[in-house]
Residue frames relative to the residue before (quaternion, step in Angstrom):
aa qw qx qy qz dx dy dz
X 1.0000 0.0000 0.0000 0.0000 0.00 0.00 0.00
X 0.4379 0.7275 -0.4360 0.2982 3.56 1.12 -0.34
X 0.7254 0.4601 -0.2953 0.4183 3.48 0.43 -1.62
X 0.7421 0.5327 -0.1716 0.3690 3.89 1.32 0.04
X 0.4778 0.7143 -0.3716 0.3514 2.95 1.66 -0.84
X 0.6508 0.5613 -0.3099 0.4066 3.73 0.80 -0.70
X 0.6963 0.4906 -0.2130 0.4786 3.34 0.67 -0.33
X 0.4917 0.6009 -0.3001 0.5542 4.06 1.57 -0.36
X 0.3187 -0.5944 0.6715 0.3070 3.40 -0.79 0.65
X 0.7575 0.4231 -0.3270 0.3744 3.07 -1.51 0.50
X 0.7498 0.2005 -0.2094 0.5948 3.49 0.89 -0.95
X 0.0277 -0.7835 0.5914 0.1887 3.23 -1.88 -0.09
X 0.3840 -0.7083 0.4600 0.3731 3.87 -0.92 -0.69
X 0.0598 -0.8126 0.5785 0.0395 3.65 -0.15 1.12
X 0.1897 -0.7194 0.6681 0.0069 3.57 -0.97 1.21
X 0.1101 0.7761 -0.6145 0.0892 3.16 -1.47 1.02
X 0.6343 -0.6132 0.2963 0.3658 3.91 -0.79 -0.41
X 0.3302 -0.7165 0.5045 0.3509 3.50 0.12 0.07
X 0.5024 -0.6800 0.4632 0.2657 3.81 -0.77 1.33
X 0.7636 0.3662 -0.2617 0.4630 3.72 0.46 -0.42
X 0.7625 0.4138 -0.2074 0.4521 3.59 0.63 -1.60
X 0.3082 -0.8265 0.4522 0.1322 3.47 1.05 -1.02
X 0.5392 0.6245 -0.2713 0.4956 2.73 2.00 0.91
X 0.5573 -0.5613 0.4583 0.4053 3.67 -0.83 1.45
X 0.0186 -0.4902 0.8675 -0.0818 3.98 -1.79 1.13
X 0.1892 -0.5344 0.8231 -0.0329 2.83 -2.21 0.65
X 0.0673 -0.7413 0.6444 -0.1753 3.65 -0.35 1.02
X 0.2115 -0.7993 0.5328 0.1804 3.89 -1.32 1.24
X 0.0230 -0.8314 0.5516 -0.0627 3.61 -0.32 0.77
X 0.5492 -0.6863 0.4384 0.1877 3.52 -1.78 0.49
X 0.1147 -0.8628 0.4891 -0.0567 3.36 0.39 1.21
X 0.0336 0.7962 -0.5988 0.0799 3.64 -1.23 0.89
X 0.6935 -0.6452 0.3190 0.0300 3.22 -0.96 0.56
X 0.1296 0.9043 -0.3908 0.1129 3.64 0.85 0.64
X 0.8368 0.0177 0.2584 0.4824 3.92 -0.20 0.03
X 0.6183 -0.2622 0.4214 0.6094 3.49 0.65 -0.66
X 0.7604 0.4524 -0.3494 0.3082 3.73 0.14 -0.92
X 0.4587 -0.5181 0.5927 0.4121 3.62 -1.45 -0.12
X 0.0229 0.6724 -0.7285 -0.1291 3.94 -1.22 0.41
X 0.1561 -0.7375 0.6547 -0.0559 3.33 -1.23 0.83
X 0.3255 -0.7640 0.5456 0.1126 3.42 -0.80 1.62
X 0.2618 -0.8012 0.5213 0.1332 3.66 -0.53 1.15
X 0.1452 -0.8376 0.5246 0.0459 3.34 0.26 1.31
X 0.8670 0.2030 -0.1777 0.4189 3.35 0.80 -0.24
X 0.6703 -0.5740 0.1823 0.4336 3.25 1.73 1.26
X 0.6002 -0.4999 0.4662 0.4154 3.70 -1.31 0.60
X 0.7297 0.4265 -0.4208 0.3296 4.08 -0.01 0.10
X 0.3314 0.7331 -0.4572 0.3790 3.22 1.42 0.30
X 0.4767 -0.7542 0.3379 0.2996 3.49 -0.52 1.45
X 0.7905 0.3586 -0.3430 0.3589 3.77 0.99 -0.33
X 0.3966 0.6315 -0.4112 0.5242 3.33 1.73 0.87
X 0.6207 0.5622 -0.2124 0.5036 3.43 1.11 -0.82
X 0.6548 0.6297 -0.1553 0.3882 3.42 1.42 -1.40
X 0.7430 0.3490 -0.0701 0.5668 3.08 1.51 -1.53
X 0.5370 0.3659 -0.4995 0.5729 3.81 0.93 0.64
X 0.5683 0.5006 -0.5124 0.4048 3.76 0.49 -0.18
X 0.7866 0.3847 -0.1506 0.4590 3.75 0.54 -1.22
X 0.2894 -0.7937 0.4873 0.2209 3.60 1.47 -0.48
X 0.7812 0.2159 -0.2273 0.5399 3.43 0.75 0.49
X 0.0565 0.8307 -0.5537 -0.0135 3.42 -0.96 0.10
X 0.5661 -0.6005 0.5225 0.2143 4.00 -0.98 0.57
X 0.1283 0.8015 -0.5817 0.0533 3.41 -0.82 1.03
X 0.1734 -0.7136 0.6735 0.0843 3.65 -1.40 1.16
X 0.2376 0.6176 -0.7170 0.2193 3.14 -1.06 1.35
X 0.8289 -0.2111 -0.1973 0.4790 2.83 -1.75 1.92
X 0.7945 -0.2768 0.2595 0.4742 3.85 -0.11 1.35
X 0.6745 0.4323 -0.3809 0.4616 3.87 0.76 -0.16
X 0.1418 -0.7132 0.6459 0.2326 3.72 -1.56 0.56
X 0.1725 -0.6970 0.6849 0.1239 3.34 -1.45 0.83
X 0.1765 -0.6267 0.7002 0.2929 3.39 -1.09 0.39
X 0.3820 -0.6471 0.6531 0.0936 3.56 -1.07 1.41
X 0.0585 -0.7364 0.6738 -0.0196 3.97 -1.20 0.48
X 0.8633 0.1999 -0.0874 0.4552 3.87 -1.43 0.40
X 0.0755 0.8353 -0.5364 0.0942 3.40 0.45 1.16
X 0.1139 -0.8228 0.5518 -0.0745 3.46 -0.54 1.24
X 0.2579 -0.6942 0.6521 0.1625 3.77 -0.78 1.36
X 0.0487 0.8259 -0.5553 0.0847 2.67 -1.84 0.88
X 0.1204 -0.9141 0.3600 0.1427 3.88 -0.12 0.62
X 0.2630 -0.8545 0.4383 -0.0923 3.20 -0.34 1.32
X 0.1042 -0.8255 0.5393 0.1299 4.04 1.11 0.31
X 0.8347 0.3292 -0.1620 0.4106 3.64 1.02 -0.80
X 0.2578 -0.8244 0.4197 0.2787 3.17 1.68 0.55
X 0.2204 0.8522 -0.4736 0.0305 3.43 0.91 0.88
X 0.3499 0.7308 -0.3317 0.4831 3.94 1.56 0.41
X 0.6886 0.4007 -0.1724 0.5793 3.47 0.90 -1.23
X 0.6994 -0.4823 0.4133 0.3276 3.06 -2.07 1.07
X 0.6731 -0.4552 0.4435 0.3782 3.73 -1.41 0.14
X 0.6626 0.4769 -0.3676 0.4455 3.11 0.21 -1.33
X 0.8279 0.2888 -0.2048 0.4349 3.96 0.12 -0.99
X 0.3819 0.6935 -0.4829 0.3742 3.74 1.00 0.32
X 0.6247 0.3208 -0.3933 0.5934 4.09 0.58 -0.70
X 0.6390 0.4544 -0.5166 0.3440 3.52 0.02 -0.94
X 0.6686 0.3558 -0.4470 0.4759 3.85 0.35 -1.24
X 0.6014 0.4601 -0.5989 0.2605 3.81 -0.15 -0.61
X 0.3967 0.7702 -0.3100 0.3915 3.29 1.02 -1.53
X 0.8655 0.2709 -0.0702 0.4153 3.43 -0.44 -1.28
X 0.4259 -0.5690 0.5408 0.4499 4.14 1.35 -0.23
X 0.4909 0.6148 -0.5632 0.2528 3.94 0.38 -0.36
X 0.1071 0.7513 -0.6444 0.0941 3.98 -0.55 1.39
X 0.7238 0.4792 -0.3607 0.3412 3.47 0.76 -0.39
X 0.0079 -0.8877 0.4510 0.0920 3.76 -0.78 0.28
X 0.3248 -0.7893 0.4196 0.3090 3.39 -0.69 0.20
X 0.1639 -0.8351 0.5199 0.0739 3.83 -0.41 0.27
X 0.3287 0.7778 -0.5332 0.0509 3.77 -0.49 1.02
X 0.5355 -0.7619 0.2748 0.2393 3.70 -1.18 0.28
X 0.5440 -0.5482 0.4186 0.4778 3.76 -0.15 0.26
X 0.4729 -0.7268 0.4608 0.1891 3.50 -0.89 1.17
């Protein structure tokens, strides 16, 4: 499902560096629209090495629907009501414990 995830609303592929190795990762994640900003539903919580990766470097590369964005100023944030995210996907995140989120802007 990887070579596709870009192309799903809802989902994308955010690339960044790894803080130690210093090697290029690509990682699939849920990405949403806010104001201008990217919001991203941390399904698997703020210690998730390529969450950790992208606040070290403050910036990070994103492919969604065939387009790249270079994403800047990554900003944690906890949200219990995922009240940022479309309706439709708001019970699911409750559903799943997913409260934390991440929130950056288009360079």
């Amino acid at each position: 499902m990887r070579p596709f995830v870009a192309h799903i609303p809802g989902f994308a592929m955010i690339g960044y560096v790894g803080r130690r190795t210093g090697r290029a990762y690509r990682t699939p994640i849920n990405v949403f629209h806010r104001d201008g900003d990217y919001i991203v539903a941390l399904t698997y919580g703020s210690g998730a090495q390529w969450v950790r990766n992208v606040l070290a470097l403050g910036s990070a590369q994103l492919e969604e629907r065939g387009r790249f964005i270079t994403l800047r100023d990554p900003r944690l944030f906890d949200d219990p009501e995922a009240s940022l995210m479309p309706l439709a996907i708001r019970p699911f995140l409750r559903f799943m414990r997913v409260s934390e989120f991440l929130r950056m802007s288009p360079a």
